[in-house]
LOLUMPA-209686 format. One record per residue (C-alpha): x negated, y, z negated; residue in three letters. Coordinates in steps of 0.02 Angstrom, whole numbers, plus 50000, padded with zeros to 5 digits. Layout:
<recs>
XYZAla;...
</recs>
This chain:
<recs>
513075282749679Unk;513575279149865Unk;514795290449927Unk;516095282750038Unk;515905286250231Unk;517805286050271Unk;518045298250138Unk;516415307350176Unk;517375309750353Unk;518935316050290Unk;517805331450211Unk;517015331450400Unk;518865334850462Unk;519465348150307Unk;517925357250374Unk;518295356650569Unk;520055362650533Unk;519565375650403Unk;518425380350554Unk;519785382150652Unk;520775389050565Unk;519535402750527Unk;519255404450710Unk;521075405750750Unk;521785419250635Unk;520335431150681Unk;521145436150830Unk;522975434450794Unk;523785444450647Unk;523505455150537Unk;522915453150358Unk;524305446850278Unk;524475432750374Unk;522495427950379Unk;523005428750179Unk;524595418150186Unk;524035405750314Unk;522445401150221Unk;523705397150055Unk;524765388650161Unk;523415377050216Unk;522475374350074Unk;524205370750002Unk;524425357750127Unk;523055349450083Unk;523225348049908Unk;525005340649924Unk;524075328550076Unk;522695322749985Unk;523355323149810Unk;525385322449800Unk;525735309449952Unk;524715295849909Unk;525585296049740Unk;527335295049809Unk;528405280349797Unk;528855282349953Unk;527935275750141Unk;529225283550266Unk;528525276250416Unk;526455280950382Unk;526065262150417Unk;527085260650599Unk;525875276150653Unk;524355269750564Unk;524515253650648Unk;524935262050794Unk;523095272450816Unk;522115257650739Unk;522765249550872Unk;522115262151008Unk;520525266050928Unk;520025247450918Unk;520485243651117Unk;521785233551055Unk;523645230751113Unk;524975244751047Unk;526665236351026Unk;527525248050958Unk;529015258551007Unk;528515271251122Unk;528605286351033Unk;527755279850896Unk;526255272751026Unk;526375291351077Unk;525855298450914Unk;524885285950884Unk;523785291451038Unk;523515306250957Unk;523155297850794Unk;522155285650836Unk;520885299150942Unk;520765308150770Unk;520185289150707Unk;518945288950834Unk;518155306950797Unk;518225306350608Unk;518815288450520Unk;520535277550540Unk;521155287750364Unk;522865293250393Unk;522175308050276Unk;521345313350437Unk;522995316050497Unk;523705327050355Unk;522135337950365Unk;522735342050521Unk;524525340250507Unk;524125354850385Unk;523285366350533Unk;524895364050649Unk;526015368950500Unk;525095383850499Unk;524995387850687Unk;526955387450681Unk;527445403950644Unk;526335412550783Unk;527435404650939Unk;529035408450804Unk;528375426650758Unk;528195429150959Unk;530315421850979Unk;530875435150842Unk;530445450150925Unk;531105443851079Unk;532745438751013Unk;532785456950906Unk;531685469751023Unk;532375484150893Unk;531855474550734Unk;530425481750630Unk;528885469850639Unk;528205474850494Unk;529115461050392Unk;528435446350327Unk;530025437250249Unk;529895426650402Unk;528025422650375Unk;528405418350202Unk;530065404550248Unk;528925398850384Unk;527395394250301Unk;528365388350138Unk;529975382650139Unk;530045367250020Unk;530375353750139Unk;529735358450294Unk;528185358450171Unk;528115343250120Unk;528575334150262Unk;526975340950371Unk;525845336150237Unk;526495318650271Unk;525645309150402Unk;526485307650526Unk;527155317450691Unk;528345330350627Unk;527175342450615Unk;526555338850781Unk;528175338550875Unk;528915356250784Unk;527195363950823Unk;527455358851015Unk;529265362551030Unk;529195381050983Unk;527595383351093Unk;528525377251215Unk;529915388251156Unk;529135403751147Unk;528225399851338Unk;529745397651417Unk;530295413351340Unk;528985423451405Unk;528985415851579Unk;530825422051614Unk;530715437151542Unk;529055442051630Unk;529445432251772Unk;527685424551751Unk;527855408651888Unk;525905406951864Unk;526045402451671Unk;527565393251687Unk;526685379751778Unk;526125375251591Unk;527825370551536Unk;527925354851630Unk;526575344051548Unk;527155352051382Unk;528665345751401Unk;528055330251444Unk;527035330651269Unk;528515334551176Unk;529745320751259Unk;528295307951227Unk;528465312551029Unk;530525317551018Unk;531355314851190Unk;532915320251126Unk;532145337051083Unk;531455338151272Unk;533075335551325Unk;533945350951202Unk;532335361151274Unk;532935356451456Unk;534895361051412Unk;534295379351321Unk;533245382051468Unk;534555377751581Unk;535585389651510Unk;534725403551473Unk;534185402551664Unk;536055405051725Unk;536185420651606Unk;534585428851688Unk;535425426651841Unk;537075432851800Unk;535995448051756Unk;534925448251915Unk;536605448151999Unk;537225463651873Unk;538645452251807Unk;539635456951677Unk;539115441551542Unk;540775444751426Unk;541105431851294Unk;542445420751397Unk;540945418251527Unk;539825414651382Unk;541145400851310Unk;541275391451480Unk;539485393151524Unk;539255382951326Unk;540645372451369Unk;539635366851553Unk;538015365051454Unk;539055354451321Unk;539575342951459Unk;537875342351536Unk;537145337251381Unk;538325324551341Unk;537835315251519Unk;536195317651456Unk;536475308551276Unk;537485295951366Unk;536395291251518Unk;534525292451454Unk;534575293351298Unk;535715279451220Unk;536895268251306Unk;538665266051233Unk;538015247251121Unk;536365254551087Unk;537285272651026Unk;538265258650880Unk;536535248550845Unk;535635264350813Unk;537125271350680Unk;537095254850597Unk;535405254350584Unk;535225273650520Unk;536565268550400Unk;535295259750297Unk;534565265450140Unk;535035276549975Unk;535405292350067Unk;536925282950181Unk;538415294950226Unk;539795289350312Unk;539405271650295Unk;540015258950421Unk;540335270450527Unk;540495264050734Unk;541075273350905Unk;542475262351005Unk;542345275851155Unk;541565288551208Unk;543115299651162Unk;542485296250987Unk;540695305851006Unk;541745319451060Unk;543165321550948Unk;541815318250790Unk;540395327050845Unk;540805343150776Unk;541075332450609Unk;539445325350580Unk;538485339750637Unk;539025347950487Unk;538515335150402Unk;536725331850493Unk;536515349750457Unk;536915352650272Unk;536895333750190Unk;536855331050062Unk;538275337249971Unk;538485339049769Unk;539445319649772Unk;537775310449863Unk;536785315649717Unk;535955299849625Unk;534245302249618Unk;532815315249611Unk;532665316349781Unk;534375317649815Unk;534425333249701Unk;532815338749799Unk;533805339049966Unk;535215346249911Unk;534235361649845Unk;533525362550021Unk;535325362150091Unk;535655376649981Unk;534315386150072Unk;535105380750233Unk;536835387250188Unk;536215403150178Unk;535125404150313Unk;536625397850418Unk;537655410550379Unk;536285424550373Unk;536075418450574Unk;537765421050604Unk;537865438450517Unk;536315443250617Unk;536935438250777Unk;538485448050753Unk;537995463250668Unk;536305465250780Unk;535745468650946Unk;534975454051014Unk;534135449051200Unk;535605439551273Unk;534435426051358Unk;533555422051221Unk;534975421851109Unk;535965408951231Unk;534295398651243Unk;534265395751031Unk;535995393651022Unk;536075382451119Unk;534595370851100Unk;535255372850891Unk;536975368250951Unk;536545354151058Unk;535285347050930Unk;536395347850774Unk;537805337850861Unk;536475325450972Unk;535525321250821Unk;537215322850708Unk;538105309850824Unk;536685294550792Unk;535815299550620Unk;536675290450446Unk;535285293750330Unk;534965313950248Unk;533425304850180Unk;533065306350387Unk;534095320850424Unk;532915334450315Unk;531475326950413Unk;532255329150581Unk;533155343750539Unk;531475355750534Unk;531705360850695Unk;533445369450651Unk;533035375950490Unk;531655386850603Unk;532705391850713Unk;533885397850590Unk;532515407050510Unk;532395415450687Unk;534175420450712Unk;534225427350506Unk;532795437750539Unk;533645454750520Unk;534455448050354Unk;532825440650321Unk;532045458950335Unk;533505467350235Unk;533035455250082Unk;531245458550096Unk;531575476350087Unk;532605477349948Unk;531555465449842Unk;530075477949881Unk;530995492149823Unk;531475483749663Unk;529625479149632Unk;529235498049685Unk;528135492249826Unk;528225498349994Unk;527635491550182Unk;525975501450211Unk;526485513150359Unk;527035531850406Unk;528795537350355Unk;528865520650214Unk;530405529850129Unk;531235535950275Unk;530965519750372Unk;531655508550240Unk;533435518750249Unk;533395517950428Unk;533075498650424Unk;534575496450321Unk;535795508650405Unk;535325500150564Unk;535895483750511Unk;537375488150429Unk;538075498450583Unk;538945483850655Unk;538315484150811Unk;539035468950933Unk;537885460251032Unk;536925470351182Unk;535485464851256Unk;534065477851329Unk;532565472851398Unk;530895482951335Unk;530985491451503Unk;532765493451516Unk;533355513051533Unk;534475512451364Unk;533185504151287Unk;532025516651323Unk;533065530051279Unk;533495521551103Unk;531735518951081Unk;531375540551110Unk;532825542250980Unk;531925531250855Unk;530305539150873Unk;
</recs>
């Protein structure tokens, strides 16, 4: 019996990323994630190979597939940029191994899994006194229901999320080492990411932006209190909103867009159209909160919708387990303004165009990471008390004495006040702790 060669080359690219894979986690983490990343992507590929195909639904796999058939043939690409874009990308995978967009999901599957390093790295930057021997973050990471499914799809969301926190987590590390040399890398990744999601180049450039100004206030020894906090978000706001308005979508194009999201069975807010620009303004706040946690209980009408409303259940509460962090904690103030900002900013950019939650808990990944980021001392608490009511215990000195500590610290109330590794307090704090 003849086997066929596309599929023959689809095993050809399970094996180069299981190579890769293998290669990758041998010198980054410890055991526990070489354990859960492997489950993650051999999960992946199960719901790739064998789930997907068996969907009723085709998202937009054909507008891609066209898209890198297209490319690898020689022939003319006429579609919309950022598809063509992906579709690069896709289509050099066609070339390598065979135009099956199961290529793609095989290694849509590997960049799901090479999320959580750049994410891990942003955690212990945002919390420098938070324990890193939790893996609560690991686990919502690498398997939160959704996020999940949509990177098995193929198409560029896993791409794009795996690109924006590397460029996330960079950027990070450049200002706070003050690393010019490896910040000459964030241009052309920026680039990469506005070719796939422009607007989410943009919210990069606006979190950058501000977390820039704070570093200076610091340089400068400013006092950063919360009414110079407020106007510095109110500056960015306004910055952003040029942004929206100028390069992103003109004022006809904004309406043709929200009509055209309005489309579908997963419509809210149905017809739906700006008169001014006042209007983005005074509603932005409005359907940001609805971008964010659509749908509600009333949308319900199909499987699906009950699918992505248990999702926005898991959002709630990692909304509000960010915002309980963030005040109870100390954070780094830079890196705190950064996510804040870029979540603000995206919420309310992509809130202001997108109809659809059918599109919103694709486009939405993004945020639901960086919640995961700003919960991560809740995150922590949970995973600690759901190991001491199985009776197991994290594997280092002091387990007993560390756990108690962990939750006093996070139940102390302490407001915002960042220290840098090599700050003086910190240092101090850090003799007290050991």
């Amino acid at each position: 019996m003849a086997i066929d060669p596309i599929r023959l080359m689809v095993v050809y690219a399970v094996i180069t990323a299981s190579l890769v894979l293998a290669l990758l986690v041998r010198y980054y983490g410890d055991l526990t994630y070489r354990l859960m990343a492997t489950l993650s992507f051999i999960g992946h590929l199960i719901v790739s190979l064998l789930l997907i195909p068996n969907v009723p639904y085709s998202w937009d796999i054909s507008k891609f597939h066209e898209a890198a058939v297209a490319f690898a043939t020689g022939g003319p690409v006429t579609a919309s940029s950022t598809v063509a874009s992906f579709g690069t990308f896709q289509g050099l995978l066609y070339v390598v191994f065979s135009p099956d967009p199961a290529v793609v999901s095989v290694f849509n599957a590997l960049l799901a899994v090479l999320v959580y390093p750049p994410i891990s790295y942003i955690v212990r930057q945002l919390y420098p006194n938070l324990s890193d021997r939790s893996h609560g973050v690991m686990t919502l990471v690498l398997f939160l229901p959704l996020p999940f499914l949509f990177f098995a799809v193929p198409m560029r969301d896993a791409l794009s999320v795996c690109l924006f926190f590397v460029f996330l987590s960079l950027s990070i590390q450049c200002m706070l080492s003050r690393d010019e040399v490896r910040g000459l890398v964030l241009p052309p990744l920026w680039g990469l990411v506005y070719l796939l999601r422009p607007e989410l180049a943009l919210v990069l450039l606006l979190g950058l932006a501000a977390a820039g100004v704070v570093e200076v206030l610091r340089a400068l020894e400013s006092d950063i209190s919360l009414p110079a906090l407020t106007t510095l978000l109110g500056g960015i706001g306004l910055v952003g909103f040029a942004l929206f308005a100028e390069l992103l979508y003109s004022f006809e194009r904004a309406n043709y867009q929200l009509a055209y999201r309005a489309s579908g069975g997963a419509v809210y807010l149905e017809g739906m159209q700006y008169t001014s620009w006042l209007d983005f303004l005074l509603v932005a706040p409005a359907r940001a909160l609805y971008f964010q946690f659509a749908p509600f209980p009333l949308h319900i009408e199909s499987i699906f919708h009950l699918l992505a409303f248990a999702a926005t259940v898991i959002v709630i509460i990692l909304f509000v387990s960010a915002v309980r962090s963030l005040y109870h904690c100390e954070y780094d103030e830079t890196v705190a303004v950064f996510l804040v900002v870029v979540y603000l900013a995206g919420i309310m950019g992509y809130g202001a165009i997108n109809s659809n939650f059918g599109t919103n808990v694709r486009h939405r990944i993004v945020f639901e990471f960086l919640l995961v980021i700003m919960a991560a001392p809740v995150i922590q608490r949970w995973e600690l008390v759901f190991r001491q009511w199985l009776g197991v215990v994290p594997r280092q000195r002091g387990k007993d004495h560390e756990e108690e500590s962990e939750t006093e610290k996070f139940n102390s109330h302490v407001h915002a006040g960042r220290q840098h590794a090599n700050d003086t307090e910190y240092q101090k704090y850090s003799e007290k702790s050991d």
